[in-house]
KEFIZA-891637 format. One record per residue (C-alpha): residue number from 0; x, y, z. Coordinates in steps of 0.25 Angstrom, whole numbers, plus 5000, padded with zeros to 4 digits. Example, Ala and Ser with C-alpha at 12.3 -4.5 7.8 and 13.67 -1.06 7.14 Angstrom:
<atoms>
@n->0 | u->5049 | v->4982 | w->5031
@n->1 | u->5055 | v->4996 | w->5029
</atoms>
This chain:
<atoms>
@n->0 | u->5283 | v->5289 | w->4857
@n->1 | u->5289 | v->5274 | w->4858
@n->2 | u->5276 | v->5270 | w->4867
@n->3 | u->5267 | v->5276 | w->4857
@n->4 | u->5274 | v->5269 | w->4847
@n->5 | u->5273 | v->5255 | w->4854
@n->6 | u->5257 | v->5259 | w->4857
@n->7 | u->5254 | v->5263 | w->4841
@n->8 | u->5261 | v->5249 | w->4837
@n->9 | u->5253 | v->5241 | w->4847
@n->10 | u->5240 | v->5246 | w->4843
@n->11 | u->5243 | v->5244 | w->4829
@n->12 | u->5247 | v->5230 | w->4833
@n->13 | u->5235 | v->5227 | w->4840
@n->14 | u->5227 | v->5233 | w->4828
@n->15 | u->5234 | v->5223 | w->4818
@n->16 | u->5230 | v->5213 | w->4828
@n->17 | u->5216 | v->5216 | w->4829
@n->18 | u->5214 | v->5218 | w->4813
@n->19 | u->5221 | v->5204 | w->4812
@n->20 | u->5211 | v->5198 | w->4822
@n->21 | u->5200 | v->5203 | w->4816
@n->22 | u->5204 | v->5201 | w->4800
@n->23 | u->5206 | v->5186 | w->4806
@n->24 | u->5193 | v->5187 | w->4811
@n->25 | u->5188 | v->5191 | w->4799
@n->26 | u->5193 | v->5181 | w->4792
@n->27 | u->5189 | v->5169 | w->4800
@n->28 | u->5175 | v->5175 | w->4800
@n->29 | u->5175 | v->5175 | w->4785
@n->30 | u->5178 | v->5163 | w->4784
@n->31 | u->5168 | v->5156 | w->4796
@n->32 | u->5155 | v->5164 | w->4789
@n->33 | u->5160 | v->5162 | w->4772
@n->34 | u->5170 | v->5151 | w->4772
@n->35 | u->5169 | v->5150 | w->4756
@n->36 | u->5174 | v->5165 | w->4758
@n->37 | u->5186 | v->5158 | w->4763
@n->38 | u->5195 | v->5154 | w->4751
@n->39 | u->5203 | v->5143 | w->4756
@n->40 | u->5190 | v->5135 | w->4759
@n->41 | u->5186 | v->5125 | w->4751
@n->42 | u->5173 | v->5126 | w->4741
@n->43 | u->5165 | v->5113 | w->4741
@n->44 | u->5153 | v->5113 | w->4729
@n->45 | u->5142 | v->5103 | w->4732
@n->46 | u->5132 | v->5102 | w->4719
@n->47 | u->5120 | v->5092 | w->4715
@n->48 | u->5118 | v->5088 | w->4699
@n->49 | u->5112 | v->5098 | w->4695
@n->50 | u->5120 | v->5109 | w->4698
@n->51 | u->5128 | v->5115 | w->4686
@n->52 | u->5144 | v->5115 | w->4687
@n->53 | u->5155 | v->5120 | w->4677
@n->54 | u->5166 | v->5110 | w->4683
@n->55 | u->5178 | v->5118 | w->4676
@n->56 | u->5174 | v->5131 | w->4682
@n->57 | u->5170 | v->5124 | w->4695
@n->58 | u->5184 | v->5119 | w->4697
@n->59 | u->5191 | v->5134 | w->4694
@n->60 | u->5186 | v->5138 | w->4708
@n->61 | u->5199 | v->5131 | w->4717
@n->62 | u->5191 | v->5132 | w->4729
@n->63 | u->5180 | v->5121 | w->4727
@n->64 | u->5187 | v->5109 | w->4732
@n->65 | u->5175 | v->5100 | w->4734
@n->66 | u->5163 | v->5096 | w->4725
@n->67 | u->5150 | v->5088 | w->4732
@n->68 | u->5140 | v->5082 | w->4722
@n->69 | u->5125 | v->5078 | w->4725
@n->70 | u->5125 | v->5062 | w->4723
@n->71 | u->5112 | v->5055 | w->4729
@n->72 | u->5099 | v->5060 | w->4734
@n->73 | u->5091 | v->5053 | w->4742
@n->74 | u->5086 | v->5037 | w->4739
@n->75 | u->5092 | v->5032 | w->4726
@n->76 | u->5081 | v->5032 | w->4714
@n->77 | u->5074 | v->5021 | w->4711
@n->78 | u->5077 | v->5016 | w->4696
@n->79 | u->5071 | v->5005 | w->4696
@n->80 | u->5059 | v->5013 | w->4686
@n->81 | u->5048 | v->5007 | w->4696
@n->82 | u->5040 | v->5011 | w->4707
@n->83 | u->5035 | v->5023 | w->4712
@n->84 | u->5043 | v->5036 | w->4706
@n->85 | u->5033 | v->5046 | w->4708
@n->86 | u->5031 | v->5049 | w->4695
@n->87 | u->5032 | v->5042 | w->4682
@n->88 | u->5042 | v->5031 | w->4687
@n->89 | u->5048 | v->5025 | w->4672
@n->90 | u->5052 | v->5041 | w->4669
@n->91 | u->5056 | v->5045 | w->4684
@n->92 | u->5065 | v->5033 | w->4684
@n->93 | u->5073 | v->5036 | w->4671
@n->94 | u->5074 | v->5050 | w->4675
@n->95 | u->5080 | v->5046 | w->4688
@n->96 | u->5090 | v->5037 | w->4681
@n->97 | u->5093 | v->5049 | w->4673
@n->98 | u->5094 | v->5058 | w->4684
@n->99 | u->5102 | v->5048 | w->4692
@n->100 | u->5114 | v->5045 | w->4682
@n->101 | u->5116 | v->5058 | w->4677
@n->102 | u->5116 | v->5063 | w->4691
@n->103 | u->5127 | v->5051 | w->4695
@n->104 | u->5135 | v->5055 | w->4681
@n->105 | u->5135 | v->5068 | w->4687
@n->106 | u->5142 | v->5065 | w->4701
@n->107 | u->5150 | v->5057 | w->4696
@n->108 | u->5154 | v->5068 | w->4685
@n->109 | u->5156 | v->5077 | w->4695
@n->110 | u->5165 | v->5070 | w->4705
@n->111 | u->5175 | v->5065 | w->4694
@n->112 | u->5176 | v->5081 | w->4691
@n->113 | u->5177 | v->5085 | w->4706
@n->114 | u->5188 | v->5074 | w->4707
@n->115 | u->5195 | v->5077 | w->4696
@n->116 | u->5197 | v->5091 | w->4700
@n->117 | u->5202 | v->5087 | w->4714
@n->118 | u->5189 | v->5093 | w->4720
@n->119 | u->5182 | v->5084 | w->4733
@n->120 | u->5170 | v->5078 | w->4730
@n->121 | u->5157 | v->5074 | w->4738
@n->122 | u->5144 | v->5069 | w->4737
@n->123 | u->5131 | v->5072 | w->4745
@n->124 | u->5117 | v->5064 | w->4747
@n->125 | u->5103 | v->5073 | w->4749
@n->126 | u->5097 | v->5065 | w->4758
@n->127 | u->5082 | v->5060 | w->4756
@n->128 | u->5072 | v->5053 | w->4765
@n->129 | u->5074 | v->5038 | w->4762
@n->130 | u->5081 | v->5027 | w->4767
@n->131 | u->5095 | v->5035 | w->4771
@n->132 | u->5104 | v->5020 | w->4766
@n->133 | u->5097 | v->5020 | w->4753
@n->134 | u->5102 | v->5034 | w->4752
@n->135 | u->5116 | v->5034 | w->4758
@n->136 | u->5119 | v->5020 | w->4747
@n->137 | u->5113 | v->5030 | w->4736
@n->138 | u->5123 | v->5039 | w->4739
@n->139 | u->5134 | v->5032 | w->4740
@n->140 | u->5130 | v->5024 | w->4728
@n->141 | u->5128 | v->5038 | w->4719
@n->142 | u->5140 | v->5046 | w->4726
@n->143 | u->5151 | v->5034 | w->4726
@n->144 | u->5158 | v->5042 | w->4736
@n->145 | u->5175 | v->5040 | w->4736
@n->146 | u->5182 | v->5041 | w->4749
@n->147 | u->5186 | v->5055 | w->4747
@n->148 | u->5172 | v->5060 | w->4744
@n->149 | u->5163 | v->5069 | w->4753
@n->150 | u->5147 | v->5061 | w->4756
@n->151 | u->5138 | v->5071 | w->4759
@n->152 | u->5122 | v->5068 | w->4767
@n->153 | u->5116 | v->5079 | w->4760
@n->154 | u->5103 | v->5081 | w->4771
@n->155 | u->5096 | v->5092 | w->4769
@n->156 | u->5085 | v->5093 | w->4781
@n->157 | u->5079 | v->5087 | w->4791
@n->158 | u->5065 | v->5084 | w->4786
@n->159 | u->5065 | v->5069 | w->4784
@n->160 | u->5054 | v->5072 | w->4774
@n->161 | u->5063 | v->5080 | w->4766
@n->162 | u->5077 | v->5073 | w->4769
@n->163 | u->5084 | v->5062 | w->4775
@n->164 | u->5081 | v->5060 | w->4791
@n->165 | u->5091 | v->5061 | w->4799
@n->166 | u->5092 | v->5050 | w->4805
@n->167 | u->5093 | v->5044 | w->4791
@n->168 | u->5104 | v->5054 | w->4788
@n->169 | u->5112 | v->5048 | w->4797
@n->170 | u->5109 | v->5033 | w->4793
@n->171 | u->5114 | v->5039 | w->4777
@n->172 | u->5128 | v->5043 | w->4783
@n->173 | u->5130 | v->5032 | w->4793
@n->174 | u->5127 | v->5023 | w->4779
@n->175 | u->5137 | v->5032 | w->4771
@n->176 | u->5147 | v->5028 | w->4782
@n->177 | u->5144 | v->5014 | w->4781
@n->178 | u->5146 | v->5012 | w->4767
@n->179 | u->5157 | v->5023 | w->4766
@n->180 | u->5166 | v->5024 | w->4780
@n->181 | u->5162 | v->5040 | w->4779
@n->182 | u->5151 | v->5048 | w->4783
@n->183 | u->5144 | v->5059 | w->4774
@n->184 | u->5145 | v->5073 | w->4778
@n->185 | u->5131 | v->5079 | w->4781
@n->186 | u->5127 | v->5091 | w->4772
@n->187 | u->5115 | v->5100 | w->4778
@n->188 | u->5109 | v->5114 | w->4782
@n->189 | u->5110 | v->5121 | w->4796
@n->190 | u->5097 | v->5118 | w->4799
@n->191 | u->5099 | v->5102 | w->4796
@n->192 | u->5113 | v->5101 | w->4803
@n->193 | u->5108 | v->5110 | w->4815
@n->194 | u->5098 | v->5101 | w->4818
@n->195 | u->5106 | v->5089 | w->4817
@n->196 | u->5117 | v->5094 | w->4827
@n->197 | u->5106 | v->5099 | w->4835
@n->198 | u->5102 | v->5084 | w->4837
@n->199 | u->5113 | v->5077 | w->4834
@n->200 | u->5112 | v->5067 | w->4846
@n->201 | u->5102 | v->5060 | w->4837
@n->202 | u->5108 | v->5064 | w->4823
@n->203 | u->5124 | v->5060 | w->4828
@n->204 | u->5128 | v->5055 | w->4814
@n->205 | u->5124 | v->5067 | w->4806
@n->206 | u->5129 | v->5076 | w->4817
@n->207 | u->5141 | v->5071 | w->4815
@n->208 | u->5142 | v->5071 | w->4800
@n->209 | u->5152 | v->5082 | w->4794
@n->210 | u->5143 | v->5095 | w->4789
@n->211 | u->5141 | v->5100 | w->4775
@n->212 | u->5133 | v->5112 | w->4780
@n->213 | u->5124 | v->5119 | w->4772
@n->214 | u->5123 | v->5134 | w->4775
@n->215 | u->5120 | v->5146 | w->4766
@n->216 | u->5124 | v->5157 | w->4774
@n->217 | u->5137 | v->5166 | w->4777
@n->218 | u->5141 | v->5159 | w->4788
@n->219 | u->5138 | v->5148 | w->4799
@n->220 | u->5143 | v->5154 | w->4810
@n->221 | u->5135 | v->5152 | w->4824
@n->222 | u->5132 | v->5137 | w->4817
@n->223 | u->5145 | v->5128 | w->4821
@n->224 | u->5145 | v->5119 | w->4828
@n->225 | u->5134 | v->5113 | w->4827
@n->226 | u->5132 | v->5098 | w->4834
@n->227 | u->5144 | v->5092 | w->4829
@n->228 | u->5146 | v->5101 | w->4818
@n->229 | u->5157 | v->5112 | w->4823
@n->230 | u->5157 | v->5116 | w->4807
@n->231 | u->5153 | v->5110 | w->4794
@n->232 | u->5162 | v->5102 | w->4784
@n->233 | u->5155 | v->5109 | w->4773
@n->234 | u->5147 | v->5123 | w->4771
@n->235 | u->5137 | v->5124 | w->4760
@n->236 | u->5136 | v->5137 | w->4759
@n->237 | u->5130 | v->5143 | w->4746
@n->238 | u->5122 | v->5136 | w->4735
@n->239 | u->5111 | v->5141 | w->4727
@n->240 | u->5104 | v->5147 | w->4740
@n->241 | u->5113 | v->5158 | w->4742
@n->242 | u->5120 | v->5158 | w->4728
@n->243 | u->5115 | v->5168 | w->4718
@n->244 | u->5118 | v->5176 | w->4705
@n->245 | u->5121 | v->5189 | w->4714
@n->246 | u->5128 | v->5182 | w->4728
@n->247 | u->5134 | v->5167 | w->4730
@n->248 | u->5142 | v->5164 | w->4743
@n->249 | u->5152 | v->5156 | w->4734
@n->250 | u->5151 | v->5154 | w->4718
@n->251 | u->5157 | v->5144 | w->4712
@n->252 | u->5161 | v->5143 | w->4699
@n->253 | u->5156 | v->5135 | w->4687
@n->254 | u->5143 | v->5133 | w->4696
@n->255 | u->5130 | v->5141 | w->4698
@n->256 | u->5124 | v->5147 | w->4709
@n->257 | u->5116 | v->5134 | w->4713
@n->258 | u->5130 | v->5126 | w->4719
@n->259 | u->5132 | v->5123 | w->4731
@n->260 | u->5144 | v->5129 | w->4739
@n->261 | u->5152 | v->5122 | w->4751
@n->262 | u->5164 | v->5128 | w->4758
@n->263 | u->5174 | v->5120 | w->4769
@n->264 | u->5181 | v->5128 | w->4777
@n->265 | u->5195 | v->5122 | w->4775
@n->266 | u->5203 | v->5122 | w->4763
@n->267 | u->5201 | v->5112 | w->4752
@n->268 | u->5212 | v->5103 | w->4757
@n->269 | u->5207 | v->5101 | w->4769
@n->270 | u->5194 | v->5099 | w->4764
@n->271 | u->5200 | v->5087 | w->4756
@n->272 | u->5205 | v->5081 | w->4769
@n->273 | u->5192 | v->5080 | w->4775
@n->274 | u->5183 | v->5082 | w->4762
@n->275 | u->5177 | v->5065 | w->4763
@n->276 | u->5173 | v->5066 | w->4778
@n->277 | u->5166 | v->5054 | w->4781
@n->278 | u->5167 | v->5055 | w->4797
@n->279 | u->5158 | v->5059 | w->4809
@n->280 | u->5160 | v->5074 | w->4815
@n->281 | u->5165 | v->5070 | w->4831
@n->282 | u->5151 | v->5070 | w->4840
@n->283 | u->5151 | v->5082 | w->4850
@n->284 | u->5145 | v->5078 | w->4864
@n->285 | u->5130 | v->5080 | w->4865
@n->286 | u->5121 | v->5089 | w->4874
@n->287 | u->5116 | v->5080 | w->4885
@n->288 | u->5105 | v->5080 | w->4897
@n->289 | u->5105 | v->5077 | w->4911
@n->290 | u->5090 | v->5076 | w->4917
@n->291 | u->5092 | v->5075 | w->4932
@n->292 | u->5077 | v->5072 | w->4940
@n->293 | u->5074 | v->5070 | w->4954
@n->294 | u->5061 | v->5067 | w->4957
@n->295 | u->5055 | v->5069 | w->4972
@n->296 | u->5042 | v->5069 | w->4977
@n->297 | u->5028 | v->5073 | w->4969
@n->298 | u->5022 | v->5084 | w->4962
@n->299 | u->5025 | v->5095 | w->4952
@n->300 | u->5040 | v->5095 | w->4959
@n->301 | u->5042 | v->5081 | w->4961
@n->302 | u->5054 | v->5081 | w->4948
@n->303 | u->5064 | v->5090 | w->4946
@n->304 | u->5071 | v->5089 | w->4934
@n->305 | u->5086 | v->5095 | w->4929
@n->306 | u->5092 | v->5095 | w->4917
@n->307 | u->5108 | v->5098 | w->4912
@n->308 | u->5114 | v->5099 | w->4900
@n->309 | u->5128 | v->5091 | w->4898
@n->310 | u->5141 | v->5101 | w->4894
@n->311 | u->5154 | v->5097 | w->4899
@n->312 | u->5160 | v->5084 | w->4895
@n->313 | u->5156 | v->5074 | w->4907
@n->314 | u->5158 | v->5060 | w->4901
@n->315 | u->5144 | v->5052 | w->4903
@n->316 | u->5142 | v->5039 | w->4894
@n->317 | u->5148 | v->5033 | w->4881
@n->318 | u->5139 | v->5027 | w->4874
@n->319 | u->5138 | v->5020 | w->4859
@n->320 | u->5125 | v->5026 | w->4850
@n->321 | u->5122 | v->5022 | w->4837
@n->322 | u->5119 | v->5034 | w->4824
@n->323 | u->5107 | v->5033 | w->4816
@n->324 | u->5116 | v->5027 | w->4805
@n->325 | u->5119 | v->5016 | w->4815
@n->326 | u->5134 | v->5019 | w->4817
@n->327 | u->5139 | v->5019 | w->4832
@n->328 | u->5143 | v->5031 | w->4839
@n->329 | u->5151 | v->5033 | w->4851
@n->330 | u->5143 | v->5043 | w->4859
@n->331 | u->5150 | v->5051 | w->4871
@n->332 | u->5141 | v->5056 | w->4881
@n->333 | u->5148 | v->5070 | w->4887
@n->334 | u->5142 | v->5079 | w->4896
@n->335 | u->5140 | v->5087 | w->4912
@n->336 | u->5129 | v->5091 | w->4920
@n->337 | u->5128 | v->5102 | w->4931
@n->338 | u->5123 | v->5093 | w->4942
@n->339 | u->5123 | v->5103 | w->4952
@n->340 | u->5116 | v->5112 | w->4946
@n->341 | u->5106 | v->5102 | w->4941
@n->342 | u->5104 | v->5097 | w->4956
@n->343 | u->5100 | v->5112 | w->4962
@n->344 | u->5090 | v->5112 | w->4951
@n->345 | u->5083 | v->5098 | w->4956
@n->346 | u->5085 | v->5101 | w->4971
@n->347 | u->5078 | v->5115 | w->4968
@n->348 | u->5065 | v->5107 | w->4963
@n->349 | u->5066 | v->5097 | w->4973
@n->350 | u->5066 | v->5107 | w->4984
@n->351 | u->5054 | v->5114 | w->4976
@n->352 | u->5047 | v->5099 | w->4978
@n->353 | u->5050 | v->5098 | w->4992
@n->354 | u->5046 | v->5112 | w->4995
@n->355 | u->5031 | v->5106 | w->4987
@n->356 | u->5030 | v->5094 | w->4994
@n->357 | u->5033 | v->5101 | w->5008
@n->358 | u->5045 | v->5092 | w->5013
@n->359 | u->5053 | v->5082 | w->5008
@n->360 | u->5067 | v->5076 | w->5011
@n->361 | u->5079 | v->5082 | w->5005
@n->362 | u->5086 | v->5075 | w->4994
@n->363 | u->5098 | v->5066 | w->4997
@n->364 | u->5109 | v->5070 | w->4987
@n->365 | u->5124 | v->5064 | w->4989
@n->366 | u->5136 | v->5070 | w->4984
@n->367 | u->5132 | v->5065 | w->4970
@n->368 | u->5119 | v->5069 | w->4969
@n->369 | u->5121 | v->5079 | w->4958
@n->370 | u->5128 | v->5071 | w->4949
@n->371 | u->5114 | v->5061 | w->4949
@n->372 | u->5106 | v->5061 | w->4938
@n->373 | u->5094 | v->5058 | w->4947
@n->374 | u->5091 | v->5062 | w->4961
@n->375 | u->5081 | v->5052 | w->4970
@n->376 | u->5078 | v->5062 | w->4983
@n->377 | u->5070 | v->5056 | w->4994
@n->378 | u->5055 | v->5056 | w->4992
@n->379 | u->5047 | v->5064 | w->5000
@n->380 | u->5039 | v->5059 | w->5010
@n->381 | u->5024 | v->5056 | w->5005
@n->382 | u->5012 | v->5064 | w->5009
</atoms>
């Protein structure tokens, strides 16, 4: 009976334990597919002017800590009521001076009300073709960021047509840093900041930037990391795209359908420790090649040709580059090579050649042969 007892309460033990596991699970889960679900996490709402907002009923909802406004977009307007406007330029130019300082009358509005009521505030830059210094002084000349205030490049593709280049993305936020001491975050899709991670040996600064990532699903599971993104400052995650009457991933209150939502996943105070940024993300090593040759005799076989991808940390060079923004980078070059194994490839083709050519004299190949990067046999004799 005793060791029936001790057996009953052991596997009622190891049930608990299991159900605890798994409601752990469960609740970490949760939290990594809907983190808005999650209510210690703080609610960030982004809006442009023409969204409508009912401030007092806005603020009953304690979770939205952080409010980001629409400031600039693109090159600053010409006032100056000539030149081309395409379109009636006297009446194009009044409406823009209307448009501009009610708009301005506006942010400004809405900052000193999201200040007031202790919420973080930010302001973001859509980014246009044009000159990208023009651009980044528009900014910084409409949003008149403080020191505790989030800058957002706001890039919405990459189709220079369409959006800002790149490479012009990055002389914007290297000019930012300039004028400010702080870098912008970056805010953009999946598609946009996979591409970027994806060549970020040319795109260093803006892989580099802190992510505002913009994401309509459930979930991101499968996408982190991502280049030097191991996970995203900021995740858009519902607006009016998958926001309606009858389902809306988060609803918040005083504004309609059409607002944009943010979630971080931390609490509102350790949101406000990080909340102005204004740094680089550390640069994880990149991918590099080895191309090992040995050329020996003529014809089809005369080049053999083997290739290795570096993974290990081996310490190769340190060396200085420069950003398309023109700030200096200390780049560390890591990586290691299977030598061996490249070798067999290289002495299997230069045996095929000998095999070819009927006779030739064997390689000389020292005790450091492998860790060459080329290999200069002897020539084979001449017909």
């Amino acid at each position: 009976m005793a060791k029936r007892c001790i057996s009953t309460t052991g596997m009622i033990l190891r049930l608990a334990t299991f159900i605890g596991l798994a409601f752990a699970a469960a609740i970490a889960r949760a939290g990594e597919m809907e983190p808005w679900k999650t209510k210690s996490n703080a609610i960030i709402v982004d809006a442009y002017e023409m969204n409508s907002i009912d401030w007092e009923t806005m603020l009953g909802d304690k979770r939205v800590s952080g409010f980001i406004a629409k400031a600039s977009d693109g090159l600053p307007e010409s006032f100056s009521c000539t030149g081309d406007h395409n379109g009636d330029t006297f009446n194009h130019c009044k409406t823009m001076w209307r448009k501009y300082a009610v708009s301005r009358e506006l942010y400004q509005t809405r900052r000193m009300i999201a200040r007031s009521h202790g919420l973080l505030w930010g302001a973001y830059h859509l980014a246009r073709p044009g000159n990208p210094v023009d651009q980044a002084n528009h900014f910084l000349d409409y949003a008149d960021p403080r020191d505790d205030e989030l800058m957002v490049l706001d890039l919405e593709g990459i189709d220079p047509d369409k959006y800002m280049s790149l490479e012009d993305a990055a002389i914007f936020a290297g000019h930012i840093k300039t004028r400010t001491g702080r870098y912008p975050i970056l805010y953009t899709n999946h598609i946009t900041a996979k591409y970027i991670a994806a060549h970020r040996a040319k795109h260093r600064l803006l892989s580099r930037l802190p992510l505002w990532y913009a994401r309509y699903k459930p979930d991101i599971r499968q996408v982190f990391p991502m280049g030097n993104w191991d996970s995203y400052a900021l995740w858009q995650f519902s607006s009016g795209i998958n926001c309606g009457k009858r389902r809306c991933p988060y609803r918040v209150p005083g504004t309609l359908d059409d607002i944009d939502v943010n979630v971080a996943a931390m609490s509102p105070l350790a949101l406000k420790a990080i909340w102005a940024q204004g740094a680089l993300l550390p640069e994880k090593p990149l991918p590099l090649m080895l191309v090992a040759q040995a050329e020996r005799g003529t014809g089809m076989l005369a080049v053999a040709r083997a290739t290795a991808m570096f993974s290990e940390p081996l310490l190769v060079s340190r060396a200085d580059a420069t950003s398309g923004a023109g700030s200096g980078v200390d780049m560390l070059v890591t990586g290691s090579i299977d030598f061996a194994r490249q070798e067999r490839a290289l002495q299997v083709a230069i045996a095929g050649n000998d095999a070819a050519q009927g006779a030739c004299s064997k390689t000389e190949a020292g005790a450091d042969a492998p860790a060459s990067i080329s290999a200069n046999p002897i020539p084979c004799n001449a017909p």
